[in-house]
TISE-489653 format. One line per 8 residues: their letters; for each residue x, y, z of C-alpha. Coordinates in Angstrom, 1 decimal, always signed. Layout:
BEGIN
A) X/Y/Z  ...
END
This chain:
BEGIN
XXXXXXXX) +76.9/+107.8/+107.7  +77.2/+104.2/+107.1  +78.4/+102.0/+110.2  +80.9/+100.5/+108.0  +82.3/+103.8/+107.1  +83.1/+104.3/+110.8  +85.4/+101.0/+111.2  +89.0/+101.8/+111.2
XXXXXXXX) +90.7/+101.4/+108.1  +93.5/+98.4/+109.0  +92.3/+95.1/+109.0  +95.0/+91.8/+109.8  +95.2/+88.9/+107.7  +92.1/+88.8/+105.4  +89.1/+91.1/+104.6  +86.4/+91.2/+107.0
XXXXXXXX) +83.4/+89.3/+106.1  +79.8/+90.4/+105.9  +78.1/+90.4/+109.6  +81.1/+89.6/+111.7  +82.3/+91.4/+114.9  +84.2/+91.6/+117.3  +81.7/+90.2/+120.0  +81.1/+86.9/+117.9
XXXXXXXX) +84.9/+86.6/+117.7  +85.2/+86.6/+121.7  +82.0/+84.6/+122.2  +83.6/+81.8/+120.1  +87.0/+81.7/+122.0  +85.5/+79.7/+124.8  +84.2/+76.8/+122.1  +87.3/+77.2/+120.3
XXXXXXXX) +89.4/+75.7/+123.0  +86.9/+73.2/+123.5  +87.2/+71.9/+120.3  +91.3/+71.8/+120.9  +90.7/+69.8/+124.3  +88.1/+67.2/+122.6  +87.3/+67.9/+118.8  +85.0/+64.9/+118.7
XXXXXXXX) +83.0/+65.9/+121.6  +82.2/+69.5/+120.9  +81.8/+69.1/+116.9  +78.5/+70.7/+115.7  +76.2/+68.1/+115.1  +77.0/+65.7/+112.1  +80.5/+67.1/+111.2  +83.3/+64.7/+111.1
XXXXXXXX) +86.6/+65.0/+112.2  +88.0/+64.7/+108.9  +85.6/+68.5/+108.1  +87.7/+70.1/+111.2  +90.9/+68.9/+109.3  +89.8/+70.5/+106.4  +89.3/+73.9/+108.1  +92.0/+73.7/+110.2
XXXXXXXX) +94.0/+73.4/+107.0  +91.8/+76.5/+105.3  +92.6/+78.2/+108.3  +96.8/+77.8/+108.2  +97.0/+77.9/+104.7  +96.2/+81.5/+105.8  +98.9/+82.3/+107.5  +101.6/+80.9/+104.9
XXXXXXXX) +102.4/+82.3/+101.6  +101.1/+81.3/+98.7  +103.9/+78.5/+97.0  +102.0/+77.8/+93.7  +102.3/+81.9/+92.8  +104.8/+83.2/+91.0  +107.8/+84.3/+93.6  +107.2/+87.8/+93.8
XXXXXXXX) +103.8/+87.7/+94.8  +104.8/+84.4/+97.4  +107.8/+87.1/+98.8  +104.8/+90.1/+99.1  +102.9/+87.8/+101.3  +105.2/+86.6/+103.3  +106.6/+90.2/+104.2  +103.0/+90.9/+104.9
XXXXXXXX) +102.5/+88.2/+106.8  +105.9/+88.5/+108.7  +105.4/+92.6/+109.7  +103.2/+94.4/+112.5  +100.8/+97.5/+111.9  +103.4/+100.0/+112.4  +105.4/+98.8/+110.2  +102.7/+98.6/+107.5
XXXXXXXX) +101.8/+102.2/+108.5  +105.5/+103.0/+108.1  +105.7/+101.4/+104.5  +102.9/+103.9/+103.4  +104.3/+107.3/+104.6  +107.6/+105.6/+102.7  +105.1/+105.2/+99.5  +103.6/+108.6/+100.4
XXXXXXXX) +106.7/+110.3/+100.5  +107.7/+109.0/+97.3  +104.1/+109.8/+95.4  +104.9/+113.3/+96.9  +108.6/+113.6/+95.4  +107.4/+112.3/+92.2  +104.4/+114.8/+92.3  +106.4/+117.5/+93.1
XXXXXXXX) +108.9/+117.2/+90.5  +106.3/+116.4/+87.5  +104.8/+119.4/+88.2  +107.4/+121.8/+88.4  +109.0/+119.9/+85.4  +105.3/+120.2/+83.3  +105.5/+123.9/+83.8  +108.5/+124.2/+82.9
XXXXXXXX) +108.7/+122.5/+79.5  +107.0/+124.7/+77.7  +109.7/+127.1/+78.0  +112.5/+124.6/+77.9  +111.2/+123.5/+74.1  +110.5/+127.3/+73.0  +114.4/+127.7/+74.4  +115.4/+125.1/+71.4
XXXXXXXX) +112.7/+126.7/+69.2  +110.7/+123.6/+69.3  +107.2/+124.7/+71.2  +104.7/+122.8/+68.6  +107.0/+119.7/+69.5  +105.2/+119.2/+73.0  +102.6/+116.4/+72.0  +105.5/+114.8/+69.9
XXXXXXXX) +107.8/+114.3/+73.2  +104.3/+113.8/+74.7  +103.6/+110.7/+72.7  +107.0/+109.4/+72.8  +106.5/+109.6/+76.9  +103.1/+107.5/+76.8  +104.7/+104.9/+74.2  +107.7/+104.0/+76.4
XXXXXXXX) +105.5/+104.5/+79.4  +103.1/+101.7/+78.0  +106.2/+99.6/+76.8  +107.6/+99.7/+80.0  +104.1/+98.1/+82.5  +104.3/+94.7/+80.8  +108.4/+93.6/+81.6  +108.2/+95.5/+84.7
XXXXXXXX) +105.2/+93.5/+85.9  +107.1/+90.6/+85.1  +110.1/+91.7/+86.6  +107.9/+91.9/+90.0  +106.3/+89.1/+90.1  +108.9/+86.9/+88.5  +111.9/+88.4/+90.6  +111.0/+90.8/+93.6
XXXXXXXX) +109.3/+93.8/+93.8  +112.6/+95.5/+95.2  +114.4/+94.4/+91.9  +112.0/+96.2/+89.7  +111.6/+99.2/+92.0  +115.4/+99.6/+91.9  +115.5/+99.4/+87.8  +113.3/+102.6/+87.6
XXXXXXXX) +115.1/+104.3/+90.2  +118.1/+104.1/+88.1  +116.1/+105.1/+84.4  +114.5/+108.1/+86.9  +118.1/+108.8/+87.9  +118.9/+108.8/+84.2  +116.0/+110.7/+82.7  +116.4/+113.8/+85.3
XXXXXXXX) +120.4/+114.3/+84.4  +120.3/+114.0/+80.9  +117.6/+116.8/+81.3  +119.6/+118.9/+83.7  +122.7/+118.9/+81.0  +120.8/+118.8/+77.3  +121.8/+121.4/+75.3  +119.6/+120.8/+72.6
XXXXXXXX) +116.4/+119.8/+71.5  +117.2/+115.9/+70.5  +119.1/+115.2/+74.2  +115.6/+116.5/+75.9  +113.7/+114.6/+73.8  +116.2/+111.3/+74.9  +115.9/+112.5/+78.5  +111.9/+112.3/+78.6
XXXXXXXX) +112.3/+109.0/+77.1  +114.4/+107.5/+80.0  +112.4/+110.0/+82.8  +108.6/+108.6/+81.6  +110.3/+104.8/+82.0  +111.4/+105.7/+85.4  +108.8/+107.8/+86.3  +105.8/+106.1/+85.2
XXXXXXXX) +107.6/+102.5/+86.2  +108.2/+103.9/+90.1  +104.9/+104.8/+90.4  +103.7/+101.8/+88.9  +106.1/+99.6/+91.7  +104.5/+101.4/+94.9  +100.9/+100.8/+92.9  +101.8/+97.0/+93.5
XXXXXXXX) +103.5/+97.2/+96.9  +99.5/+98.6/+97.7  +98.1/+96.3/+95.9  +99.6/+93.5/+98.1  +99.3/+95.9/+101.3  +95.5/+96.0/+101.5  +92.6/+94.2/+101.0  +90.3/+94.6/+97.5
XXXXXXXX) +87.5/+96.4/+100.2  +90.1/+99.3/+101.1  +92.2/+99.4/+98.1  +90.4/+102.6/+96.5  +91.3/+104.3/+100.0  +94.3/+103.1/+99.8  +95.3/+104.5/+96.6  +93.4/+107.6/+97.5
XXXXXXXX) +96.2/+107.9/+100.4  +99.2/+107.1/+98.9  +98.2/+109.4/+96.2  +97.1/+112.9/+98.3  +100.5/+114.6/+98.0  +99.3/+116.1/+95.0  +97.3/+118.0/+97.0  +100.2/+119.4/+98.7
XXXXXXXX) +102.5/+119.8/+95.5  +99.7/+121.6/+93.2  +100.3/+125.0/+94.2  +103.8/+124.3/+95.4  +104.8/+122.9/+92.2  +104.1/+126.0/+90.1  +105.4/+128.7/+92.2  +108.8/+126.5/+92.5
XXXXXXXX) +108.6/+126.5/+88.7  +108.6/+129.9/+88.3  +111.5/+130.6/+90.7  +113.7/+128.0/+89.1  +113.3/+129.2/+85.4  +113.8/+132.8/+86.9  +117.0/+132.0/+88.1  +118.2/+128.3/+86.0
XXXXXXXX) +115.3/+125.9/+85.2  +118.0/+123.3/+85.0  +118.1/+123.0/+88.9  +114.4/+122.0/+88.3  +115.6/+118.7/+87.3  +118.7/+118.5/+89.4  +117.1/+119.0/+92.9  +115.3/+115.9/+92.2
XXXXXXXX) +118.8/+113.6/+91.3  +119.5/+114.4/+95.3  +115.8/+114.8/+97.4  +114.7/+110.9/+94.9  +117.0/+108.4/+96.4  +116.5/+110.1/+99.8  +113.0/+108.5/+99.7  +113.4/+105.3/+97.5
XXXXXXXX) +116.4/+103.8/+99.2  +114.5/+103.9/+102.5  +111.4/+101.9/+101.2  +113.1/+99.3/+99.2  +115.5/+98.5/+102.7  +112.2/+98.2/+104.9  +110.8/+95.4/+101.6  +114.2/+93.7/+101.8
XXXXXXXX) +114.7/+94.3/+105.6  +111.2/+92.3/+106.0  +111.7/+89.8/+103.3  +114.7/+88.6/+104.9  +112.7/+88.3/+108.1  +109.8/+86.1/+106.2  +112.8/+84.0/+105.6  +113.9/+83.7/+108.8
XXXXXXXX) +110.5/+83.0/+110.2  +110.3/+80.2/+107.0  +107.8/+81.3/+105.6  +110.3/+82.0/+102.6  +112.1/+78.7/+101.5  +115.2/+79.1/+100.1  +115.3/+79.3/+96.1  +116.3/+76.2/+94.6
XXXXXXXX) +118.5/+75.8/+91.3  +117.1/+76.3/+88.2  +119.2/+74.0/+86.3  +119.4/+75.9/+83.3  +122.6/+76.6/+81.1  +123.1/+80.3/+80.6  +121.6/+79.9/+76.3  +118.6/+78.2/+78.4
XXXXXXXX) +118.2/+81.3/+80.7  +118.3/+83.8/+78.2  +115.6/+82.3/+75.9  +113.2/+81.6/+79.1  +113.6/+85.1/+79.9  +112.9/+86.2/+76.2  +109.8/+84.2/+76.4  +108.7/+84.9/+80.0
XXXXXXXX) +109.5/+88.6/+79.0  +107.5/+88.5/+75.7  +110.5/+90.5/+74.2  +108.4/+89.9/+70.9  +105.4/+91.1/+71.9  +106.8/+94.1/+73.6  +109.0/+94.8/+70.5  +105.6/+94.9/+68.0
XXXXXXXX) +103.4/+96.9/+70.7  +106.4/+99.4/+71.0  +107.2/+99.8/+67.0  +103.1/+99.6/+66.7  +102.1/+102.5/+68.8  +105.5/+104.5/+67.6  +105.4/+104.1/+64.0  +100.8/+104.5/+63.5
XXXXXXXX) +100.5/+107.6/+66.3  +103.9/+109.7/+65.3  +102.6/+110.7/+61.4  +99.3/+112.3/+63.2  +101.8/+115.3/+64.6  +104.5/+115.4/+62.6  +102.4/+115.1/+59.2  +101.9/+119.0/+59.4
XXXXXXXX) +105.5/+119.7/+59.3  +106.2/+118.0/+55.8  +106.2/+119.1/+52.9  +103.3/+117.1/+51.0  +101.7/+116.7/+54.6  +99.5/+113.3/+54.2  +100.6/+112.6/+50.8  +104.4/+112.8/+51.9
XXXXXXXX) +105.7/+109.0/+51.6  +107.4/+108.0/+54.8  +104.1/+109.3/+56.6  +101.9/+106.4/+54.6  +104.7/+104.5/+55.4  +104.8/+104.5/+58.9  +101.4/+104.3/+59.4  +101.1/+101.1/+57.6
XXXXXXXX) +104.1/+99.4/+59.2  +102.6/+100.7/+62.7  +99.4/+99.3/+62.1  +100.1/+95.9/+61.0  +102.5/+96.1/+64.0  +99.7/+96.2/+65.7  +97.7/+93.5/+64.5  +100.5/+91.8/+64.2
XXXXXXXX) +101.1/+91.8/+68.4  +97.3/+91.3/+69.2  +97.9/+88.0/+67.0  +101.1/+87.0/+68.5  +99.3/+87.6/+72.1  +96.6/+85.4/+70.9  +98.5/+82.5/+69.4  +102.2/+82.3/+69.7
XXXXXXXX) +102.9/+83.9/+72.5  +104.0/+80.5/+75.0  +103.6/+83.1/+78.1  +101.1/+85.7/+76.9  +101.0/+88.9/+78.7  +97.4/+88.5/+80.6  +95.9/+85.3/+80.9  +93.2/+84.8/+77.8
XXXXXXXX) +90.5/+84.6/+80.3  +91.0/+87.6/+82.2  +91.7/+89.3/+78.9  +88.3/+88.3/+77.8  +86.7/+89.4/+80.9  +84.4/+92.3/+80.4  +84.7/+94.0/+83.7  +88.6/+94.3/+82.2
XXXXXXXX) +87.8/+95.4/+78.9  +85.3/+98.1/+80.3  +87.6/+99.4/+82.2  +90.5/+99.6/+79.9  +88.3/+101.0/+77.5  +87.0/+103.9/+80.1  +90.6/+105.1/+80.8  +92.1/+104.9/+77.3
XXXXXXXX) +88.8/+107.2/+76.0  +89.4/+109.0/+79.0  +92.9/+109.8/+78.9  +92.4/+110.5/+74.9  +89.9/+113.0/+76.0  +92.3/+114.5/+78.7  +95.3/+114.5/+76.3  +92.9/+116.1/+73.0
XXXXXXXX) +93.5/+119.6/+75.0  +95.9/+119.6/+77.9  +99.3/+119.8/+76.5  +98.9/+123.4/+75.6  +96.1/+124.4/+78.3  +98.9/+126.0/+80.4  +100.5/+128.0/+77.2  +96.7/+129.0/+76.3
XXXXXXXX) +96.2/+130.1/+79.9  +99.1/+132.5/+79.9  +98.8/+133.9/+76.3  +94.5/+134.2/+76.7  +94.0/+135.1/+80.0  +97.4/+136.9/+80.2  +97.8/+135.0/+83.6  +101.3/+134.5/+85.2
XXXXXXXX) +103.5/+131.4/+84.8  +103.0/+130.3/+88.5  +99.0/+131.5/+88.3  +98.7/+129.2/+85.2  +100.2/+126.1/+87.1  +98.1/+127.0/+89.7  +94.5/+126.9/+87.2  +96.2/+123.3/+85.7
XXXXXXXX) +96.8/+121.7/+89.5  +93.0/+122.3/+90.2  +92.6/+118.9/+89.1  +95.1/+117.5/+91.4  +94.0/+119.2/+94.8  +90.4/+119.0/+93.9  +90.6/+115.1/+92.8  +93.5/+114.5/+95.8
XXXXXXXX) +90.7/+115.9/+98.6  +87.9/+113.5/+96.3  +89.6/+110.5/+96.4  +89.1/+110.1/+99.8  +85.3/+110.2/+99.8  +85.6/+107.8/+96.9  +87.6/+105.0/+98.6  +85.4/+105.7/+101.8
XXXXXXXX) +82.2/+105.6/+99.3  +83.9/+102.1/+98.1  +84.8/+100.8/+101.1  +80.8/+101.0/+102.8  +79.0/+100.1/+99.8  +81.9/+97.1/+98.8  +80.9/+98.7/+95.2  +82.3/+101.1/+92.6
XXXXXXXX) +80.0/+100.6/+89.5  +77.3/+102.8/+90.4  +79.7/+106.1/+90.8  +80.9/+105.7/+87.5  +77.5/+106.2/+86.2  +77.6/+109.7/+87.8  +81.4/+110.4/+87.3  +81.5/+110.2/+83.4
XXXXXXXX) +78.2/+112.0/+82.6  +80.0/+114.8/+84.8  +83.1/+114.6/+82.7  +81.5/+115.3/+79.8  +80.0/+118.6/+80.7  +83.2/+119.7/+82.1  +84.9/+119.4/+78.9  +82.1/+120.6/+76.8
XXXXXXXX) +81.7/+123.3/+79.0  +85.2/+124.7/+78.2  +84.4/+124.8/+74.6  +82.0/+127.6/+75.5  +84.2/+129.5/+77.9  +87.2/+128.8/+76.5  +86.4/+132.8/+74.0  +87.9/+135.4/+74.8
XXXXXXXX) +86.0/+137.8/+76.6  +84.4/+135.3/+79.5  +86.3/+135.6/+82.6  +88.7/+132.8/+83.7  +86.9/+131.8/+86.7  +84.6/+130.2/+84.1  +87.0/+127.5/+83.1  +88.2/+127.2/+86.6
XXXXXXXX) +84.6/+125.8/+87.2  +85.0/+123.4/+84.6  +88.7/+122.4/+85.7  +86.6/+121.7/+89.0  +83.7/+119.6/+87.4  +86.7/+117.5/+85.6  +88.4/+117.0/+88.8  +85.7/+115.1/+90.5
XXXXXXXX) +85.0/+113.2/+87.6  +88.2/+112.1/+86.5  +89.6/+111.4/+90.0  +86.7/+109.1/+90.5  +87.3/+107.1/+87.1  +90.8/+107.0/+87.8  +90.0/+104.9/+91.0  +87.1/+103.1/+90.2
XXXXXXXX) +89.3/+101.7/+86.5  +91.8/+100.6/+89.2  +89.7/+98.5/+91.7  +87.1/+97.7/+88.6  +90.5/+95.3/+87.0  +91.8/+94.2/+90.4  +88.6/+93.0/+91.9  +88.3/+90.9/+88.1
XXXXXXXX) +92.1/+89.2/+89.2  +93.4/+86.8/+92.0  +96.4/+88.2/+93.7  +99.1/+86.1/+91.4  +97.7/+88.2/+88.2  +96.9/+91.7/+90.2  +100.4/+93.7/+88.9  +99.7/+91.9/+85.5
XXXXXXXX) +96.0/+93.4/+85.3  +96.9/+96.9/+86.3  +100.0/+96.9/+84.1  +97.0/+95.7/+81.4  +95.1/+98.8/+82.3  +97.9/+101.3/+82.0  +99.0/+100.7/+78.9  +95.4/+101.2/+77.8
XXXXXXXX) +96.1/+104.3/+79.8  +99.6/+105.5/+78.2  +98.1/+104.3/+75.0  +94.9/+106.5/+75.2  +97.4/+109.5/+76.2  +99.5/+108.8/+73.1  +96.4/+109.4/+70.8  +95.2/+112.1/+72.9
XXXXXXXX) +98.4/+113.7/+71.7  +98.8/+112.8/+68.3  +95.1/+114.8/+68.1  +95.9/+117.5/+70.0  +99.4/+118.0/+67.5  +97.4/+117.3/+64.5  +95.1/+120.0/+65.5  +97.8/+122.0/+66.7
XXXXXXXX) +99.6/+122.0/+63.5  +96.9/+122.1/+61.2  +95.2/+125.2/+63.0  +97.7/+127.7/+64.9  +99.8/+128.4/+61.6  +96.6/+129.0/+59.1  +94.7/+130.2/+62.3  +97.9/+133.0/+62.8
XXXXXXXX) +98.3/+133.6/+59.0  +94.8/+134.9/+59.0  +94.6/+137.2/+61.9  +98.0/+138.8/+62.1  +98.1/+142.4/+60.9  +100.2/+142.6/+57.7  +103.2/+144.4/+59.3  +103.5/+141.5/+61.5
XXXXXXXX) +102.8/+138.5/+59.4  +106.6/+138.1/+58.2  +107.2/+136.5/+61.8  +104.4/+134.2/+62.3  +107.0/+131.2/+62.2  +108.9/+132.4/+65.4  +105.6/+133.7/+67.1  +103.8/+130.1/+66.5
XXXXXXXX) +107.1/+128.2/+67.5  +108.2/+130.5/+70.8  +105.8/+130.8/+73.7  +108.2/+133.5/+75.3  +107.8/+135.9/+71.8  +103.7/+135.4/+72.1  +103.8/+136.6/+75.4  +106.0/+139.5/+74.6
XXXXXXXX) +103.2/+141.5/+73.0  +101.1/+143.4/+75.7  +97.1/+142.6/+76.6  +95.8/+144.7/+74.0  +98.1/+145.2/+71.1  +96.9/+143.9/+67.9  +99.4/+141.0/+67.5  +98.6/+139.4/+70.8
XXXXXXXX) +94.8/+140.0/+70.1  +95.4/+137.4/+66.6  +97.4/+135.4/+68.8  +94.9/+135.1/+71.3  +92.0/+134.2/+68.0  +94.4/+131.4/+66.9  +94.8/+130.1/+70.0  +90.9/+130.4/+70.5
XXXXXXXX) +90.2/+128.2/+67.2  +93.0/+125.8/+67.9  +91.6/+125.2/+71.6  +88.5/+125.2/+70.8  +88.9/+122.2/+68.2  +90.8/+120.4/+70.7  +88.1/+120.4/+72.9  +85.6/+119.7/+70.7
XXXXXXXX) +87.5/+116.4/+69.9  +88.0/+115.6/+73.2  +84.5/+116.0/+73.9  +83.4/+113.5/+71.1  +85.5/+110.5/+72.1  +84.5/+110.9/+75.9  +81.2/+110.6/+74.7  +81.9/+106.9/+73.7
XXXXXXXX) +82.8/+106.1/+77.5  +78.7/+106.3/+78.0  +78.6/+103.1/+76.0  +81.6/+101.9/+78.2  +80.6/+102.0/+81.6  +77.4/+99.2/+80.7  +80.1/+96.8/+79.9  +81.2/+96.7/+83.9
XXXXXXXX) +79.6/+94.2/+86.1  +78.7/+95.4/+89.2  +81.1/+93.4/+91.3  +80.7/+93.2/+95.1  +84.1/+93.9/+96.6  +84.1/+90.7/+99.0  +86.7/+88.6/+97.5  +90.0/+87.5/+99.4
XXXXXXX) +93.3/+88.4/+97.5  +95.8/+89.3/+100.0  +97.2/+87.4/+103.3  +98.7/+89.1/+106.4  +98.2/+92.6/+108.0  +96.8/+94.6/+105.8  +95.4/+98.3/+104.7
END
């Protein structure tokens, strides 16, 4: 193993730098204070005084925040700057404890919607509250990363708490299909907006080196929750699946509230300490402070990339369900206004935005691009096939509601345990580029692997191989994407940049399930209509929209053997789409440079 695998994993103040050690740094404290006593004596040979100024200067500007950034990113340095190692180490098991919370909750409450929509007799409507999820998800990076690095990171972490809060009791106390559907609105802000906070708080914790070790840490308790998850799913819709959202309105502030005192507890310290000067008056008239927000906001561009992404992905599910399908009007409609919605933001961005989202040159960048275009083809690939890979686990394999969580959390134990060797493979070789090259190749025979098992008659321990091969890819993407956009940015744009990445992310999820509902609904009914025997095919409406009524019918009876056919054509389409479009990501990964993970980003002590 690598020597540099072996150091330990904290470093103070800035990234270590290629051949240094500890024996050099005592070696030079003798000639250090030599140069205090008489700097003009002990200067190397033809170096003035005005060159020690110059590094003396380097050398403090170190140890103060950053003024010319924007304030959130100046108050994240200072609090790293102004806080010891346990208390960094304290700040993660805070994040840890929230990434385990959220984990734990989205995996009971994934097992569990699938029953909660058949309740309101709305089963095919999973990609539909799926899409809406990864539009308001992507809507919701860009004015958050604002909020944080405009504001505080406190204030934004705060606002999702709150929308989390929201999301979770509307879903505790729906009664009906349309309040659920609100619900998930408000819970994939909250939820995806928390996560995306204690992403930056790491971010400006570590250093670029030990970032993908850091995320690999603060993201583990999925290892934990995966097989927890689905057996606490199965007990809470045995007895009222409601409680599966209400548990999580107590146990979530218990573990945000904690971490956003310690940010505030050391930010007030950093301004104690002055390394926080106290904010001076804008001078602005209350009409003056609501157009700079618009602007610094982009409420415009927000507004197009929301209506965009809404209005051109929505018609791909719901298309089956009227009553001239494609021909209908309003679905030509929408699609038109949703794609020059579209064009329309990506010009706005361009050349009337006055504070675009991403600076122009970073957007250009093509370490960026390939990276956002690697996770939007991946997470359309992911998305082609999974809503419904926990309902086709059950009704194929006849497996149990908990054993069917347990097949779909392979990827986040397998992945959680993987991430680790990742960051540690990142961390020695200070590159990321070159596991890529193995990761997506790898991803691709997963998936079309499960196009061949996924017939009945093969055993399910055959996809549980490919769920494997899929883990290990796709938790290695998921990293590499993340330190591929933030080794491309400077601190001041770093929250911007992976905000940038996950609405490629969220967007790439959103088609992923406008495919997998078009599919869905184009297949299952036909699919059902062809293989049900004659004394059953009056219900085929309730069967297709009630996952509890397909599982009625017994292993073996000839109306859960044409369920099982449909289910086999529909899946097997799914996959092969999914399959396709990961194949593009081959192209992709030749776009990434190969960057060398030695650039400074971050001040203080650090991951």
């Amino acid at each position: 193993m690598p020597s540099a695998l072996r150091r330990k994993f904290f470093a103070s103040s800035v990234d270590p730098q290629e051949g240094s050690s500890s024996s050099a740094s005592a070696s030079e404290f003798g000639t250090a204070e030599m140069h205090l006593q008489d700097p003009e004596r002990y200067a190397p040979h033809g170096e003035s005084k005005h060159a020690q100024n110059e590094v003396t200067a380097d050398q403090a500007s170190e140890e103060v925040p950053n003024e010319d950034a924007q304030a959130g990113v100046t108050q994240a340095e200072a609090i790293t700057l102004s806080w010891t190692k346990s208390s960094m180490i304290g700040t993660y098991a805070l994040m840890w404890s929230i990434y385990c919370v959220n984990a734990f909750q989205s995996n009971i409450t994934s097992n569990l919607s699938p029953y909660i929509t058949s309740g309101f007799e709305a089963h095919s409507l999973l990609p539909v509250i799926s899409i809406i999820s990864s539009i308001m998800g992507a809507a919701t990076y860009m004015p958050l990363a604002k909020v944080l690095n405009l504001w505080d990171r406190t204030v934004g972490l705060l606002i999702m708490l709150v929308f989390f809060l929201l999301g979770l009791i509307l879903s505790a106390t729906c009664n009906g299909i349309g309040t659920y559907c609100a619900a998930q609105v408000f819970y994939a802000i909250g939820s995806a907006g928390l996560i995306f906070c204690v992403d930056v708080v790491t971010i400006d914790t570590s250093t670029l080196r030990s970032r993908g070790l850091a995320y690999a840490l603060t993201s583990s308790p999925f290892i934990i929750t995966a097989y927890a998850g689905p057996a606490a799913a199965e007990q809470f819709y045995a007895t009222n699946w409601r409680w599966g959202y209400g548990t999580f309105c107590i146990v979530l502030p218990c573990v945000v509230l904690p971490f956003f005192g310690l940010l505030r507890y050391f930010r007030s310290k950093a301004k104690k300490n002055g390394l926080l000067k106290p904010k001076a008056a804008s001078g602005r008239t209350f009409k003056q402070s609501v157009w700079y927000y618009i602007i610094e906001f982009d409420v415009l561009g927000v507004f197009l990339l929301t209506a965009g992404l809404a209005l051109f992905l929505l018609p791909f599910t719901i298309a089956g369900s009227a009553e001239e399908d494609w021909k209908t009007p309003h679905i030509i409609v929408m699609l038109v206004i949703g794609f020059c919605c579209l064009i329309a933001f990506a010009l706005a961005e361009r050349f009337l935005a006055p504070v675009p989202f991403l600076p122009w040159e970073l957007l250009a960048n093509r370490t960026v691009i390939g990276a956002c275009l690697i996770d939007a083809t991946y997470q359309i690939s992911y998305y082609c096939w999974y809503d419904y890979f926990t309902s086709y686990l059950q009704v194929v394999f006849g497996t149990s509601l908990a054993t069917a969580g347990y097949i779909g959390s392979i990827f986040d134990v397998v992945s959680g345990v993987w991430l680790f060797c990742v960051g540690f493979a990142i961390k020695g070789s200070r590159r990321f580029r070159w596991l890529l090259w193995i990761a997506v190749p790898l991803y691709i025979l997963g998936i079309g692997l499960m196009i061949y098992f996924r017939k009945p008659g093969f055993s399910v321990g055959y996809t549980i191989m490919c769920q494997v091969f899929i883990a290990f890819a796709g938790g290695t993407m998921i990293i590499c994407q993340q330190v591929a956009v933030l080794s491309a940015s400077d601190h001041n744009n770093a929250a911007a940049a992976l905000a940038f990445l996950n609405v490629f992310g969220n967007i790439g999820g959103g088609i992923g399930g406008s495919i997998s509902g078009a599919v869905w609904q184009h297949t299952l009914p036909n699919a059902l209509q062809k293989y049900l025997p004659a004394d059953a095919l009056a219900d085929w409406e309730t069967i297709y929209e009630d996952l509890a009524t397909q599982l009625s019918y017994p292993m073996g009876d000839p109306v859960r053997e044409a369920i099982i056919k449909a289910y086999a054509v529909a899946q097997s389409r799914m996959l092969i789409a999914g399959t396709c479009i990961m194949a593009t990501s081959l192209v992709w990964m030749f776009i990434i440079k190969d960057v060398k993970l030695t650039k400074t980003q971050t001040k203080g002590v650090l991951f």
